[in-house]
N, C-alpha and C positions, 0 to 999 in steps of 0.2 A: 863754343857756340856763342854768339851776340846775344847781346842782354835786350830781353824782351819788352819792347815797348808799345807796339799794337796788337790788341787782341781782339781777335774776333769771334763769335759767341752765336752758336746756334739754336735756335730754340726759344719764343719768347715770354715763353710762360713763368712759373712761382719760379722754377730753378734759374732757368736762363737768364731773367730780367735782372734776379738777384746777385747771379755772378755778372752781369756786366755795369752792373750799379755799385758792387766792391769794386770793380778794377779800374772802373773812373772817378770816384771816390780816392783812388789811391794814384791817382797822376797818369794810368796808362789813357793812351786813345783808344777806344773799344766802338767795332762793327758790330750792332746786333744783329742776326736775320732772324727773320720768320716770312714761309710762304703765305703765312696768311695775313694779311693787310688790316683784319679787324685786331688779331692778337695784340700786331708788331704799334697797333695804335695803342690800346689797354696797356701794354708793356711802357710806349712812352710816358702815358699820363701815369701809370705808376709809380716808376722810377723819379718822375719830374718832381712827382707831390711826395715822398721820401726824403728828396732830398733836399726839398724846401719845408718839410717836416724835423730834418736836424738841424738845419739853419736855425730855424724861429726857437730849437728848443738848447740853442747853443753848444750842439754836439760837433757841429762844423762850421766855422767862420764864414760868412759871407764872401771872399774872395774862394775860398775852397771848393764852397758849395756850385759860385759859378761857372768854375774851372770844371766840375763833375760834367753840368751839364752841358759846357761847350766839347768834351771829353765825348760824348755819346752820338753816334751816329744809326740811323736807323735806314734798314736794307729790307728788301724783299728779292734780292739778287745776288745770289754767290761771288757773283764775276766782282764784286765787290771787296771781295778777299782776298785781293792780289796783293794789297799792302801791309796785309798782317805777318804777325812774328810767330804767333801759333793761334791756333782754333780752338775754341773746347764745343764740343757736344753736347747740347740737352734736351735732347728731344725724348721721343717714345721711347719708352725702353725695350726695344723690340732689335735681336738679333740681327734680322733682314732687314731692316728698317736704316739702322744702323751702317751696315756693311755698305751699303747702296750709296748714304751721306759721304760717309768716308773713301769710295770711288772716286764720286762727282769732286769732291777736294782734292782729293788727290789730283788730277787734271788742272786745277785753277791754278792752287794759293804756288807760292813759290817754290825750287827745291828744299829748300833750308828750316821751310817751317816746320812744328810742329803740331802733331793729329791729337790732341788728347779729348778723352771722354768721359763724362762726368756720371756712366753707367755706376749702375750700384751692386749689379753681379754678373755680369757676363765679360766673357771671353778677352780679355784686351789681344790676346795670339790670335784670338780668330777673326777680330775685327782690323786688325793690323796684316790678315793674309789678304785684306781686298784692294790692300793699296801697295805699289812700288814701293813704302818706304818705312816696314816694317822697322828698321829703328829709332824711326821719330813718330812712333805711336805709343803713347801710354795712357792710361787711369788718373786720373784727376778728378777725387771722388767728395762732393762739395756735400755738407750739410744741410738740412731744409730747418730756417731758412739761412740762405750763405751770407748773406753779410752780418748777421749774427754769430751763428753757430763756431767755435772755435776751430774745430777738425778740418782738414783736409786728408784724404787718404788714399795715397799715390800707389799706384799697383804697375809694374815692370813685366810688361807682355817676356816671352821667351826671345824678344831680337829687340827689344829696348836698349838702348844703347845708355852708358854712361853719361854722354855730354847731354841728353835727353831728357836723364832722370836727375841730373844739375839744375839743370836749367827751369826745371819746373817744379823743382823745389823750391828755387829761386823764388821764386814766381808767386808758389803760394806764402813764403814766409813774407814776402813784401806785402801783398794783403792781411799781413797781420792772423795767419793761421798757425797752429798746430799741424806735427805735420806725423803721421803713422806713418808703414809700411806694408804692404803684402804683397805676399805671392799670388801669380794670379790662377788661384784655384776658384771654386763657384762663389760668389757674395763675398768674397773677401775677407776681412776683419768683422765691421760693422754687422754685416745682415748675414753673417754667415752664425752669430752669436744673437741678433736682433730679431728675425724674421722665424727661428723656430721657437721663440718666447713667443712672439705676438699668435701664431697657428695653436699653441697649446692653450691660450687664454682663448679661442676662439673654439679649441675641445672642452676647457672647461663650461663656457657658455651653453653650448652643443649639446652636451650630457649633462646640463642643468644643476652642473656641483653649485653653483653660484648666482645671483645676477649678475649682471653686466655693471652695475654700479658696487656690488661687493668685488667683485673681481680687480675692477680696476683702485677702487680702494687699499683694497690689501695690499698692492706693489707701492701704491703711494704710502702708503702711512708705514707699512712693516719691510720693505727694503727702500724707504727715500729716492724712490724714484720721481721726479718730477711730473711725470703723467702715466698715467695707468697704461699698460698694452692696447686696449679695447679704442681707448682716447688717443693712442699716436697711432695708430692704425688708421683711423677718418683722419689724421692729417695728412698724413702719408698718402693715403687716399690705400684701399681695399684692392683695384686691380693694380698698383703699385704691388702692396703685399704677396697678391696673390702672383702676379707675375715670375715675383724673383723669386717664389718657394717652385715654382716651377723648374728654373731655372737650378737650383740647390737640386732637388729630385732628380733633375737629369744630369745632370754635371757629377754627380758625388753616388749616384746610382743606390741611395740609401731610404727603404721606404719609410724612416722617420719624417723624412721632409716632404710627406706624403701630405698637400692642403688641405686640411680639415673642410667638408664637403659642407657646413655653414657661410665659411669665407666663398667659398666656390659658389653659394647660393646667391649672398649677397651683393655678389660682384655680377650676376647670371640677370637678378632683379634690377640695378642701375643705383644699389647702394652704394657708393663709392666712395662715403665719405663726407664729410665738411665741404669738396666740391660741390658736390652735388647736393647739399642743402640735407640729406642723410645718407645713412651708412650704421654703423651699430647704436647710433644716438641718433636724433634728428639736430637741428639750426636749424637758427632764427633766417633768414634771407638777412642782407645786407641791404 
């Protein structure tokens, strides 16, 4: 398979912005879309002030820097994606939602591309059953936030093909990632060990073993964990959380990953989070 050198990047929010702000950072040409025109604007001025944020702080040489941003293009139109080498996925993390995107691609980008999705627990078999070309669909599962975070974690639908799962390995070790593996069982690696931690600190909240500030405590100071459950949960955002334990429950058919009916509340109410200004803590607005 050719070596990957335009990407195009769906989605323009914290994820998507952030993976196409590493991959032109890193020399590729990267298409962003977003259907929505206020997003795909926020995403520019993001991205633009990011990376004139590592300029001025010497993380990226002035010709680097402006190389990123002649590197980024911004769409509101798939048909746009005819000149990419593969796609990734960051939208809703929603099944159908999903399946629908990877249709409409399916028809555009070229035969030879690649479908990956930057899902955090669903199906890559079943979002690779809506497209012709079940062996150039895989998982390509990006950290929040991605130009930070080390990890990548690649997940191999059941018709993944070899040169697919090369090739985007490839891909992410050029960004400078970390690279896992799994099988694409419910939540994979990451939230298949993450998402029933953060639902039990939302039982212990629940049943009042704790406050919300002893709880998250406790993981920081007595297992080093860098943020309490409670505190990466609002980053993550609640109907994140609550989504993919859904997703675990059905998939894995196990009533442990049964959502704790607080998170379900919270998510019910429009806590959701540090997006949203609250969620199990309140923020300041910006």
């Amino acid at each position: 398979m050719a070596e990957i050198r335009r990407v195009g990047v769906v989605g323009g929010g914290q994820m998507g912005s952030g993976i196409a702000q590493l991959a032109a950072v890193n020399g590729l040409e990267v298409w962003l879309h977003d259907s929505d025109s206020t997003a795909l604007s926020k995403a520019h001025q993001s991205i633009s002030s990011t990376i004139q944020t590592l300029v001025s702080k010497g993380r990226l040489t002035e010709e680097r820097g402006s190389e990123a941003v002649r590197n980024l293009k911004y769409t509101s139109s798939l048909e746009d994606f005819g000149c990419v080498d593969i796609v990734i996925e960051a939208i809703l993390e929603s099944e159908e939602v999903k399946k629908k995107l990877f249709a409409q691609l399916d028809s555009i980008v070229k035969g030879s591309v690649i479908l990956a999705s930057n899902t955090s627990s669903i199906s890559i078999t079943r979002l690779a059953s809506a497209t012709s070309r079940p062996s150039q669909v895989i998982g390509m599962h990006f950290m929040n936030p991605p130009p930070i975070m080390k990890l990548v974690e690649i997940i191999r639908g059941a018709n993944t093909s070899d040169d697919t799962f090369n090739a985007t390995k490839c891909l992410a070790e050029r960004l400078g990632k970390k690279i896992v593996c799994s099988q694409d069982f419910s939540g994979f690696i990451v939230n298949r060990i993450l998402m029933p931690m953060i639902n039990e600190a939302f039982h212990a909240l629940y049943t009042r073993v704790a406050t919300k500030e002893d709880i998250d405590a406790g993981m920081k100071l007595g297992t080093n964990h860098p943020m309490g459950p409670l505190e990466l949960a609002d980053h993550i955002g609640l109907d994140v959380c609550l989504s993919i334990m859904k997703v675990l429950h059905a998939g894995l058919g196990d009533n442990k990953y049964t959502p704790c009916p607080l998170l379900v509340q919270y998510v019910d109410a429009g806590r959701l989070g540090r997006k949203k200004g609250i969620g199990v803590y309140k923020y300041s607005k910006m």
